[in-house]
N, C-alpha and C positions, 0 to 999 in steps of 0.2 A: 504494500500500500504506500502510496507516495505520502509523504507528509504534508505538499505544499497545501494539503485540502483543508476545507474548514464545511466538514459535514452535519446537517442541521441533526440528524437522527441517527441513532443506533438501534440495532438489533434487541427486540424486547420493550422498548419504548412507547407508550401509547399516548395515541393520537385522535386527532378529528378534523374534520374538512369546517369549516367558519360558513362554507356557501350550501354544503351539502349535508345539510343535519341527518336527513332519513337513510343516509348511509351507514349513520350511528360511529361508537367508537372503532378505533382501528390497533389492530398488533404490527408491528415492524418484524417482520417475519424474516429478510434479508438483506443486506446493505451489501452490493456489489461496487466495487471499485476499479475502476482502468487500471493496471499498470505503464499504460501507456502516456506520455505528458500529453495534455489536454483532450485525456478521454470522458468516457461520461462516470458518473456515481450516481447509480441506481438504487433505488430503498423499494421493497417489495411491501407492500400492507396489505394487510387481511382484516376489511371492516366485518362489521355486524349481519349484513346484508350479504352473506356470504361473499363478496366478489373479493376477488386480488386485484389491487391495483399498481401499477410501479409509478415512480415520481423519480426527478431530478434530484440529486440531495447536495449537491453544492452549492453553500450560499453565494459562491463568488461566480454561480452561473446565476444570468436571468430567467431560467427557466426550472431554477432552486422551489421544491415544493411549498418551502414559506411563502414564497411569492405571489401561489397560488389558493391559498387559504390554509393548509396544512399545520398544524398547530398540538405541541402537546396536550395531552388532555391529562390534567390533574384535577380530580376530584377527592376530595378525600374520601367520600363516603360511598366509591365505587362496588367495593366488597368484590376485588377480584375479578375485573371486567378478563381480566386475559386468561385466568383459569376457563372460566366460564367459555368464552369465546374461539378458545382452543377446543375447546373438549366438544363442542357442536360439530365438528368436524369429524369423530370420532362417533358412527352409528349407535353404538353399544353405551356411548356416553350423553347425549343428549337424549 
């Protein structure tokens, strides 16, 4: 991983869209990096809504998911949004 980055989000980090509420919260499921100089860095989320979606995660790109509403989500009184949220994906668990 190059260092010159400055990546809004990490793996396990949760999250929510500012424009897209009924997508609900989201899990940071993978942060993929170039090793290339001036590739992209990818962040993979898994919202509520079943969907995966990937985003830009460099702030020092204009096209960085903050940019786009992407915002952690701290709630205190979540109780677990990510156990829960994972485990929906797992038949036998939801």
């Amino acid at each position: 991983m190059r260092n010159d980055l400055r990546l809004f989000l990490k793996a396990g980090d949760e999250v929510k869209h500012n424009r897209y509420l009924q997508w609900g919260v989201g899990v940071v499921e993978e942060v993929v990096t170039s090793r290339v100089p001036g590739g992209t860095c990818l962040a993979r989320i898994r919202f509520q809504d079943g969907r995966l979606r990937v985003f830009h995660n460099d702030l020092d790109n204009e096209s960085c998911c903050y940019y786009f509403g992407i915002r952690h989500y701290d709630d205190p009184g979540r109780n677990g949004i990510r156990r829960r949220l994972l485990a929906c994906f797992d038949p036998d668990e939801c």
